[in-house]
PDB file of the backbone (N, CA, C, O) and the ligand in Angstrom, with CONECT records:
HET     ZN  A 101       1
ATOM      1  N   UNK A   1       0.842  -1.204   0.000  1.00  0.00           N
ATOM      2  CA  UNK A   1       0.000   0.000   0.000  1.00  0.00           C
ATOM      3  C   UNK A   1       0.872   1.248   0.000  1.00  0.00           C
ATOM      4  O   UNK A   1       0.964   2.005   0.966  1.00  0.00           O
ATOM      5  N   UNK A   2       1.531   1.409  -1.207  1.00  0.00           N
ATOM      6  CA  UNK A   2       2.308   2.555  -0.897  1.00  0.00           C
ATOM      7  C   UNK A   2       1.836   3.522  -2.261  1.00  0.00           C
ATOM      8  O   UNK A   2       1.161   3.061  -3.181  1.00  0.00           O
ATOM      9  N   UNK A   3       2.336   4.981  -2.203  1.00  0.00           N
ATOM     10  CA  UNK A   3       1.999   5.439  -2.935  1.00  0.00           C
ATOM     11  C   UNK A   3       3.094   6.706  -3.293  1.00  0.00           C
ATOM     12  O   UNK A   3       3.847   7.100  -2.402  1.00  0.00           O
ATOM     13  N   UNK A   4       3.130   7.320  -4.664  1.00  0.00           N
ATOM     14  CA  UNK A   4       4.491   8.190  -4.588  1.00  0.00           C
ATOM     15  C   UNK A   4       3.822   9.478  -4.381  1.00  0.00           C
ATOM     16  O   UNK A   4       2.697   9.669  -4.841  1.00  0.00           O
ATOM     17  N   UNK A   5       4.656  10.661  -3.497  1.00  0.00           N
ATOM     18  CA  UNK A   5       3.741  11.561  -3.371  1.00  0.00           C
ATOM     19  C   UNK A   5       5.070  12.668  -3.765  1.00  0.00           C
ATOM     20  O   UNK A   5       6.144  12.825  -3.185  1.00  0.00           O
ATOM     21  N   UNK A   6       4.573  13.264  -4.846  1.00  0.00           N
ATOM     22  CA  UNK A   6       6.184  14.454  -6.061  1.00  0.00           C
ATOM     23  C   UNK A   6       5.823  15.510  -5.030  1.00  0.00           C
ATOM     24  O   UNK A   6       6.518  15.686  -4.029  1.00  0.00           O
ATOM     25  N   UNK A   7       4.824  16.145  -5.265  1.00  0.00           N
ATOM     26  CA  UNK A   7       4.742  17.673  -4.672  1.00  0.00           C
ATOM     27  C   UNK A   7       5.178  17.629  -3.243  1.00  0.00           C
ATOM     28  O   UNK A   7       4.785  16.981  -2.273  1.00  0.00           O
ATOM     29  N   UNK A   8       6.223  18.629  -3.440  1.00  0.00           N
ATOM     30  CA  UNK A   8       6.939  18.909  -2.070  1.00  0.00           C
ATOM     31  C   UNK A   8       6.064  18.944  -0.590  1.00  0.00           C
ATOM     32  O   UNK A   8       6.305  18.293   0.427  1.00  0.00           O
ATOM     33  N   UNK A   9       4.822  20.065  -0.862  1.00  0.00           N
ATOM     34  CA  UNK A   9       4.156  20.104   0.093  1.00  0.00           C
ATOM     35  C   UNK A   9       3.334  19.481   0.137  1.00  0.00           C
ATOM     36  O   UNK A   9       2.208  19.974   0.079  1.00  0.00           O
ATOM     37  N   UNK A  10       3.463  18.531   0.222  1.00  0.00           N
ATOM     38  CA  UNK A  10       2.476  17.170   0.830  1.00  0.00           C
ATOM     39  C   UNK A  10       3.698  16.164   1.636  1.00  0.00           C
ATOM     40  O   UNK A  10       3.367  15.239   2.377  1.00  0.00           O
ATOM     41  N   UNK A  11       4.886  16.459   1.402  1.00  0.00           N
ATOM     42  CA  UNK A  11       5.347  16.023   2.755  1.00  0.00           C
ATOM     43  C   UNK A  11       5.531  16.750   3.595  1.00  0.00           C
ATOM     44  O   UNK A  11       6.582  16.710   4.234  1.00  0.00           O
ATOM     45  N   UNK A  12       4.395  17.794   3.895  1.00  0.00           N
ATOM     46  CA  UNK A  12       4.564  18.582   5.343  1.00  0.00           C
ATOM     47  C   UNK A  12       3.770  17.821   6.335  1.00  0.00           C
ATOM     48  O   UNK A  12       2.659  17.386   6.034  1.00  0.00           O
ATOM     49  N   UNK A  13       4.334  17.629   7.591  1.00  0.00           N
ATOM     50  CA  UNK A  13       3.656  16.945   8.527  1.00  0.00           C
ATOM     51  C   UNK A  13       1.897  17.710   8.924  1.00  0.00           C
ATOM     52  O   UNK A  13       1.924  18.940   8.873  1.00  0.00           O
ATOM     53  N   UNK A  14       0.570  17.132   9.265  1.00  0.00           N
ATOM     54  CA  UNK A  14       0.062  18.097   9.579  1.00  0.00           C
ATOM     55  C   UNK A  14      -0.925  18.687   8.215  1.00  0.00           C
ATOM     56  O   UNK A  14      -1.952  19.358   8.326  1.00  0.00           O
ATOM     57  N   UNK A  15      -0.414  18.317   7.199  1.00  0.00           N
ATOM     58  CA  UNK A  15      -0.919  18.866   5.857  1.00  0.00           C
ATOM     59  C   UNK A  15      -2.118  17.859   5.339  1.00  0.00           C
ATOM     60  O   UNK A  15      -2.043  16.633   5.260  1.00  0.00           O
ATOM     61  N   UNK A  16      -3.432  18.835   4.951  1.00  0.00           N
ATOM     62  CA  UNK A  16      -4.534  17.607   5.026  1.00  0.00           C
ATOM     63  C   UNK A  16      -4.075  17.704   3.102  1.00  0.00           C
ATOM     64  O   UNK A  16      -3.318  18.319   2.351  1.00  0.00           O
ATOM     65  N   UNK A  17      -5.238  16.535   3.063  1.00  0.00           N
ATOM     66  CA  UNK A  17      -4.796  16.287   1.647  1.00  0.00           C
ATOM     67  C   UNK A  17      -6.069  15.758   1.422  1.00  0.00           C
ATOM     68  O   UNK A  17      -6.369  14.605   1.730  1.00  0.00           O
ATOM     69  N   UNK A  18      -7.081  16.821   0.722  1.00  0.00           N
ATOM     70  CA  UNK A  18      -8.516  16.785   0.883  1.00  0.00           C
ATOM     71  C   UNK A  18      -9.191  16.026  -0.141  1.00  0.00           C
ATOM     72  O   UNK A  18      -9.289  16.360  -1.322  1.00  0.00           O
ATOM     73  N   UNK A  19      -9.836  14.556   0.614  1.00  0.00           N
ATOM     74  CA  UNK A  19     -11.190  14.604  -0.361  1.00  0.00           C
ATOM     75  C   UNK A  19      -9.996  12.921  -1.194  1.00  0.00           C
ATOM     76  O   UNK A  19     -10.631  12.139  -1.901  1.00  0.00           O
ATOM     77  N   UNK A  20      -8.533  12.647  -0.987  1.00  0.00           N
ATOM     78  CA  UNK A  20      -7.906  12.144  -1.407  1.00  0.00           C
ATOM     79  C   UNK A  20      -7.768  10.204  -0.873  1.00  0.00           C
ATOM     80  O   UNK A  20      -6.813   9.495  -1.189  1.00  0.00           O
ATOM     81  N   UNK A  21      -8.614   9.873  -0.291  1.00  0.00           N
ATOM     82  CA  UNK A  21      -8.895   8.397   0.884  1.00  0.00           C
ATOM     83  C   UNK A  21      -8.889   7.580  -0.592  1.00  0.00           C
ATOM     84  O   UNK A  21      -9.284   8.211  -1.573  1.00  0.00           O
ATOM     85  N   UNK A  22      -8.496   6.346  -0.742  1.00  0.00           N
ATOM     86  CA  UNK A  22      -8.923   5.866  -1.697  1.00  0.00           C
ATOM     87  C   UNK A  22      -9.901   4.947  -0.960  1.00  0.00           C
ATOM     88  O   UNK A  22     -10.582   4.443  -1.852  1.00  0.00           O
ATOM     89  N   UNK A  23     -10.268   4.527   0.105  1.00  0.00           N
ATOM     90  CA  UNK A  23     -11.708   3.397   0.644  1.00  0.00           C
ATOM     91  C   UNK A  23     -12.585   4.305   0.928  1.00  0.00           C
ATOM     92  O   UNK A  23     -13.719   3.826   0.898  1.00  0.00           O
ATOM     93  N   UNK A  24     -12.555   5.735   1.270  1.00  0.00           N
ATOM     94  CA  UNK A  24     -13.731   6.451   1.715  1.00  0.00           C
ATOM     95  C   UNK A  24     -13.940   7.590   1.006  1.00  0.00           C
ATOM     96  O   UNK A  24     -15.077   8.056   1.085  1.00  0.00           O
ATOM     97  N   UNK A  25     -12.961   8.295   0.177  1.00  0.00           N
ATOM     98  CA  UNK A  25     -12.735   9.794  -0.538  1.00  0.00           C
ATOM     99  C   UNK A  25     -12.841  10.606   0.792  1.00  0.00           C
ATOM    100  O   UNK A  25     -13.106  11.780   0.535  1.00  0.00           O
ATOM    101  N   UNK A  26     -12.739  10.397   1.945  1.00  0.00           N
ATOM    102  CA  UNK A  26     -12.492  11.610   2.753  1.00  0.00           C
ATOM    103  C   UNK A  26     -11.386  12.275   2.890  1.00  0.00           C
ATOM    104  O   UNK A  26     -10.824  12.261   1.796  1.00  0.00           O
ATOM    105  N   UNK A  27     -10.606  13.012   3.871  1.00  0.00           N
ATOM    106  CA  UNK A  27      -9.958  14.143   3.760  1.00  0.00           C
ATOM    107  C   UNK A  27      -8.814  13.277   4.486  1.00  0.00           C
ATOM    108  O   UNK A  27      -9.270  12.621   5.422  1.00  0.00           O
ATOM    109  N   UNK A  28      -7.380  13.116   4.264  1.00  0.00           N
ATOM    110  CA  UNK A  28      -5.997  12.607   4.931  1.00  0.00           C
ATOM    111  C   UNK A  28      -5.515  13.495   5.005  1.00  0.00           C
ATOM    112  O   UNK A  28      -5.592  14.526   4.337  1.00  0.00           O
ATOM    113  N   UNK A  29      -4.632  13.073   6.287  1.00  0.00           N
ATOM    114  CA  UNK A  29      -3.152  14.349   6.898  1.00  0.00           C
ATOM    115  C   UNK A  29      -2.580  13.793   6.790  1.00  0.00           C
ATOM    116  O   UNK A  29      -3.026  12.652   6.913  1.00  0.00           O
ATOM    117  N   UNK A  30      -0.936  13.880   6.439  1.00  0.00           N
ATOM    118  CA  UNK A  30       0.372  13.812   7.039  1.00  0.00           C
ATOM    119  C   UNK A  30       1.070  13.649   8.183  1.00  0.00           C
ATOM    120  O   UNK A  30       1.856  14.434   8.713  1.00  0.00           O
ATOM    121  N   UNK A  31       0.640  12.299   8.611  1.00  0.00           N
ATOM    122  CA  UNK A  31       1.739  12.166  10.084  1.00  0.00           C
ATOM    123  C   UNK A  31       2.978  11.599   9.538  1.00  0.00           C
ATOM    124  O   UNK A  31       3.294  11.103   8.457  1.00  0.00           O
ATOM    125  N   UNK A  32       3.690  11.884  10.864  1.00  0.00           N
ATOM    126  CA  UNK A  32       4.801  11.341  10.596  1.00  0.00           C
ATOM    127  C   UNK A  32       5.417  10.984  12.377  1.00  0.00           C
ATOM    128  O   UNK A  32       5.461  11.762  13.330  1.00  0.00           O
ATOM    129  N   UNK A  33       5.837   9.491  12.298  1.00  0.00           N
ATOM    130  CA  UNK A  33       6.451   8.936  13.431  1.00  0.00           C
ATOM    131  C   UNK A  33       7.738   8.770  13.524  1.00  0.00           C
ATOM    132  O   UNK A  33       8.430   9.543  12.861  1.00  0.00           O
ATOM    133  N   UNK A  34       8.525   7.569  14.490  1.00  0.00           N
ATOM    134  CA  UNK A  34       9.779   7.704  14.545  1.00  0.00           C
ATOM    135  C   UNK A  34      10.517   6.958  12.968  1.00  0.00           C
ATOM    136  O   UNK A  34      11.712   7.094  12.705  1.00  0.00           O
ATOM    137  N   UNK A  35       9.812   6.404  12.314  1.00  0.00           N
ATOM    138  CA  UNK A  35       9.687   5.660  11.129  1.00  0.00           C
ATOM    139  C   UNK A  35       9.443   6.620   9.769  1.00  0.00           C
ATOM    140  O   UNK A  35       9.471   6.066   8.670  1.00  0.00           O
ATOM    141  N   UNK A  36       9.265   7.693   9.838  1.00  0.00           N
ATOM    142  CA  UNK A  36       8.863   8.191   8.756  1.00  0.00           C
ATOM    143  C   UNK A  36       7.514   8.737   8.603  1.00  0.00           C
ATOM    144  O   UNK A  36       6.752   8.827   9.566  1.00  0.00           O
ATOM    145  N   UNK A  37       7.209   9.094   7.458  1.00  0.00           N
ATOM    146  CA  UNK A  37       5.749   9.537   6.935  1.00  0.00           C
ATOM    147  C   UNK A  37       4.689   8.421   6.786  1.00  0.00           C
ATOM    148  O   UNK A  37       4.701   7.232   6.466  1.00  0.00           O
ATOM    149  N   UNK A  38       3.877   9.226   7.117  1.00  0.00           N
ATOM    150  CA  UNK A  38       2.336   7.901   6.886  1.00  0.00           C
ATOM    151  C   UNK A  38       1.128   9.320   6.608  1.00  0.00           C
ATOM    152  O   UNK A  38       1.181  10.475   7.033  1.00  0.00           O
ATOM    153  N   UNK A  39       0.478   8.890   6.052  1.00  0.00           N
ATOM    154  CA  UNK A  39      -0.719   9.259   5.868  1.00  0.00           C
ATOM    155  C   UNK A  39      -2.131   8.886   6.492  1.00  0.00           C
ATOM    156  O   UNK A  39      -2.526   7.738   6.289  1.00  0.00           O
ATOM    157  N   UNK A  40      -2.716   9.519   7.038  1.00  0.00           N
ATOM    158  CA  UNK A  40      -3.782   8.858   7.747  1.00  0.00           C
ATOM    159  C   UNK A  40      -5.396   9.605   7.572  1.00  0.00           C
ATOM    160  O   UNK A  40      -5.642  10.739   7.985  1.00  0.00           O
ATOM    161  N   UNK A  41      -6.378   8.733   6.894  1.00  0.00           N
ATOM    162  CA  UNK A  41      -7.320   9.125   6.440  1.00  0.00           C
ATOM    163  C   UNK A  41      -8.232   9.844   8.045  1.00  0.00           C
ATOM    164  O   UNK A  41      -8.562   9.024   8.902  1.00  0.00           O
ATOM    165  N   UNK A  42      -8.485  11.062   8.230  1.00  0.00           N
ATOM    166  CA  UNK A  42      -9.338  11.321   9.387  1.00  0.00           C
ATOM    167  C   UNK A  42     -10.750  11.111   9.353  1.00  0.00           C
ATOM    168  O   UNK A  42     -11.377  11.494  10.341  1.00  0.00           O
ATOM    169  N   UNK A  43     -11.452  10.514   8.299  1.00  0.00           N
ATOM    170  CA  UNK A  43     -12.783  10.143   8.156  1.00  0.00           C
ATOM    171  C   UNK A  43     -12.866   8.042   8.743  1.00  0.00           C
ATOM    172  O   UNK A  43     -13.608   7.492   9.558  1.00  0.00           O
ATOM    173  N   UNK A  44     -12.158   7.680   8.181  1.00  0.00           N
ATOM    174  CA  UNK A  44     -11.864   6.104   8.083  1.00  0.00           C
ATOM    175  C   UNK A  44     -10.824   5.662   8.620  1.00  0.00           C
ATOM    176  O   UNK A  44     -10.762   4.435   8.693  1.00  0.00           O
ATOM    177  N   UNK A  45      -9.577   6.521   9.216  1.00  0.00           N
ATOM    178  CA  UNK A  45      -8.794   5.723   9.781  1.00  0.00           C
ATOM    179  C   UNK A  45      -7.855   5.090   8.650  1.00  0.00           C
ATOM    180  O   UNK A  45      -6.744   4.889   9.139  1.00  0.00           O
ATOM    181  N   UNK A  46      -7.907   4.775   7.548  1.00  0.00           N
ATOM    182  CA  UNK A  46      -7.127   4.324   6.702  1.00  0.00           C
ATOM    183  C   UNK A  46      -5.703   4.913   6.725  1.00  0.00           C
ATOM    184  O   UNK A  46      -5.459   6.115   6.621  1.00  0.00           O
ATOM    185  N   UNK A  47      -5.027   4.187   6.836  1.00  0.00           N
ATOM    186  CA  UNK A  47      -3.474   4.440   6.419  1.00  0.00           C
ATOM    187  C   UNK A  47      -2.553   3.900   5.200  1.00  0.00           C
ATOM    188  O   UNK A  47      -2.205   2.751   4.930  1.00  0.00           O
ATOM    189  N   UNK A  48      -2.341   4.869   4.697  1.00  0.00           N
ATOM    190  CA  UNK A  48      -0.956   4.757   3.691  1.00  0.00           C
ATOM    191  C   UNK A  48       0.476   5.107   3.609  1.00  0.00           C
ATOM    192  O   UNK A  48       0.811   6.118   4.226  1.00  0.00           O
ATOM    193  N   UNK A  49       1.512   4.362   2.868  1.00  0.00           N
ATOM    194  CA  UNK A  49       2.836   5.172   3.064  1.00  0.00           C
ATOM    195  C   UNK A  49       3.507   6.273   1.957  1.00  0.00           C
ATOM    196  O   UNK A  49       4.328   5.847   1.145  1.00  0.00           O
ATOM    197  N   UNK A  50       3.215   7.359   1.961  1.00  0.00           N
ATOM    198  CA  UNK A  50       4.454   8.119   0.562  1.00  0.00           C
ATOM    199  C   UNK A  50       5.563   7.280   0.488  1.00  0.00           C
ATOM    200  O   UNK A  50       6.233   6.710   1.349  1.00  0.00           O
ATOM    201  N   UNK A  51       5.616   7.333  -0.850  1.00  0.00           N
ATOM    202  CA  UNK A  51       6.906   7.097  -1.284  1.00  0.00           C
ATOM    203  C   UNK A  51       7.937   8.359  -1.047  1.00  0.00           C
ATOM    204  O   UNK A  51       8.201   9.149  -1.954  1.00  0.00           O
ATOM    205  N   UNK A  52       8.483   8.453   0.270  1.00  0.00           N
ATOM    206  CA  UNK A  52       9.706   9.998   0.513  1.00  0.00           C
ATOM    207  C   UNK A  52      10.804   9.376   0.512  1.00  0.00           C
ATOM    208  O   UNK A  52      11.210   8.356   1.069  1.00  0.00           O
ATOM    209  N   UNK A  53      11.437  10.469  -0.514  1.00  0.00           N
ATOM    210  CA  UNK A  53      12.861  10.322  -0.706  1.00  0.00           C
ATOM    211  C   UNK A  53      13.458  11.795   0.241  1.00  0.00           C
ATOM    212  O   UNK A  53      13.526  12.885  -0.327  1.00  0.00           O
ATOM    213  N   UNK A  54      13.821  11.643   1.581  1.00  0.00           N
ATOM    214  CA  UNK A  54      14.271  12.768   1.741  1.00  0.00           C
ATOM    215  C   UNK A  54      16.075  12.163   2.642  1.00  0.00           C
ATOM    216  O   UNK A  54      16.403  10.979   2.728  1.00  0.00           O
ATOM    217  N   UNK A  55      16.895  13.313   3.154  1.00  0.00           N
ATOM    218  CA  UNK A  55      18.228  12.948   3.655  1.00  0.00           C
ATOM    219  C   UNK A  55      18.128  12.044   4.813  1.00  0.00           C
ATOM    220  O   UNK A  55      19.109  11.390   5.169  1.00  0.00           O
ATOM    221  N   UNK A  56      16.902  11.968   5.470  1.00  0.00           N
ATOM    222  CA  UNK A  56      16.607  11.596   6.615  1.00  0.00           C
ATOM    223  C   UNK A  56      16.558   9.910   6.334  1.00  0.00           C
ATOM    224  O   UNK A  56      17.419   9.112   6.704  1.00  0.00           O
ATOM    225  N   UNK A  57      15.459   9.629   5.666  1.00  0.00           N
ATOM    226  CA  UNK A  57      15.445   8.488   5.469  1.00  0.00           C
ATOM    227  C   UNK A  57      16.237   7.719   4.563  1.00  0.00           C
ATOM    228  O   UNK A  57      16.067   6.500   4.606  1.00  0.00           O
ATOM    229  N   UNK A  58      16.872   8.069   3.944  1.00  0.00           N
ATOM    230  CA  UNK A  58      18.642   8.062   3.067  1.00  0.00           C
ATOM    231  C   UNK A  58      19.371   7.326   4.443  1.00  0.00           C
ATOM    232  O   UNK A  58      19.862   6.203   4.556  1.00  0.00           O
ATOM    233  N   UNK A  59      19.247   8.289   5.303  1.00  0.00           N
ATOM    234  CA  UNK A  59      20.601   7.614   6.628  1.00  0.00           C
ATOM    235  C   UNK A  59      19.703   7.037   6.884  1.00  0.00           C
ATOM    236  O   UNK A  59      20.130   6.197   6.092  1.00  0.00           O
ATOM    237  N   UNK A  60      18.104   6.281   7.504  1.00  0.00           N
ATOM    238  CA  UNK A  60      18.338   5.476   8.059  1.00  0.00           C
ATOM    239  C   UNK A  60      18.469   4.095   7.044  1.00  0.00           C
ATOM    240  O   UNK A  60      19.247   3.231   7.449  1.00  0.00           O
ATOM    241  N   UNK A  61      17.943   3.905   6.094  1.00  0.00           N
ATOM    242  CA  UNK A  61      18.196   2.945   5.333  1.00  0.00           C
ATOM    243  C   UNK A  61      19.452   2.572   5.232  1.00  0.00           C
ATOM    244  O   UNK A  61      19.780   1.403   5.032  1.00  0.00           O
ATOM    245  N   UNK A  62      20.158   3.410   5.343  1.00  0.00           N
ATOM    246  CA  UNK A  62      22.053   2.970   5.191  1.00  0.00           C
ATOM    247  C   UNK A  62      22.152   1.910   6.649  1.00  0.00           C
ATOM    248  O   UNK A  62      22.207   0.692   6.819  1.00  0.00           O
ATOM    249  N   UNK A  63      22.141   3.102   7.534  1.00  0.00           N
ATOM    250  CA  UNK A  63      21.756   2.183   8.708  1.00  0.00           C
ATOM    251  C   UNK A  63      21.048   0.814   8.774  1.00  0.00           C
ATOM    252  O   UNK A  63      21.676  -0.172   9.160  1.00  0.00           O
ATOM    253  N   UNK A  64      19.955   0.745   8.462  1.00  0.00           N
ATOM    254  CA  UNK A  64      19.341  -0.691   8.570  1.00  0.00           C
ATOM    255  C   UNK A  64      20.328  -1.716   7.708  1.00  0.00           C
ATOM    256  O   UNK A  64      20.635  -2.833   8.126  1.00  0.00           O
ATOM    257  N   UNK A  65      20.740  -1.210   6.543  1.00  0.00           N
ATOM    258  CA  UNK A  65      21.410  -1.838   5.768  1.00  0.00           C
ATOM    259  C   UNK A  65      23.094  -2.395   6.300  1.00  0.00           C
ATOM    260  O   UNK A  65      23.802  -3.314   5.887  1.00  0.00           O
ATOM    261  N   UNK A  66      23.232  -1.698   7.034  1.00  0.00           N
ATOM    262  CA  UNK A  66      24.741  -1.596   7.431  1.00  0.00           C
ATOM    263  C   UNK A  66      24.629  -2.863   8.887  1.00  0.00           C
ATOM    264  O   UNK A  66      25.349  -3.855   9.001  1.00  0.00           O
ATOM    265  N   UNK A  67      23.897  -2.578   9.521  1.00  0.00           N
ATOM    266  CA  UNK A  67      23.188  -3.238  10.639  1.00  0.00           C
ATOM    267  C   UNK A  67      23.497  -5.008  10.390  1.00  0.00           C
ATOM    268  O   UNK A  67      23.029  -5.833  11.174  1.00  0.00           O
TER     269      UNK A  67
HETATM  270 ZN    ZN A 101     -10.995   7.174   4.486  1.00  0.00          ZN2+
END
């Protein structure tokens, strides 16, 4: 269940992303945990992952990888 998300500002934490649910068409925000970004539908609860390429998650993947 992942999905690629280009426009910069939609990886702002906090940022709704209206009307965009694919099980309900309701309105998702942008969380983000110690893991990264997730998306979370506030009508249904549904969750998805962006595809983010940012420096952050660059190091930890090295990390897991190195591990
Ligand atoms: Zn939903």
């Amino acid at each position: 269940m992942r999905e690629i998300v280009t426009a910069q500002s939609a990886l702002r934490e906090n940022s709704v992303l209206f009307k965009s649910c694919i099980r309900c068409s309701g309105d998702r925000q942008i969380r983000r945990d110690f893991e990264g970004f997730y998306i979370s539908c506030l009508a249904c609860g549904h969750i998805s992952y962006p595809e983010v390429h940012t420096e952050e998650v660059a190091r930890l993947l090295e990390w897991k990888t190195a591990s």
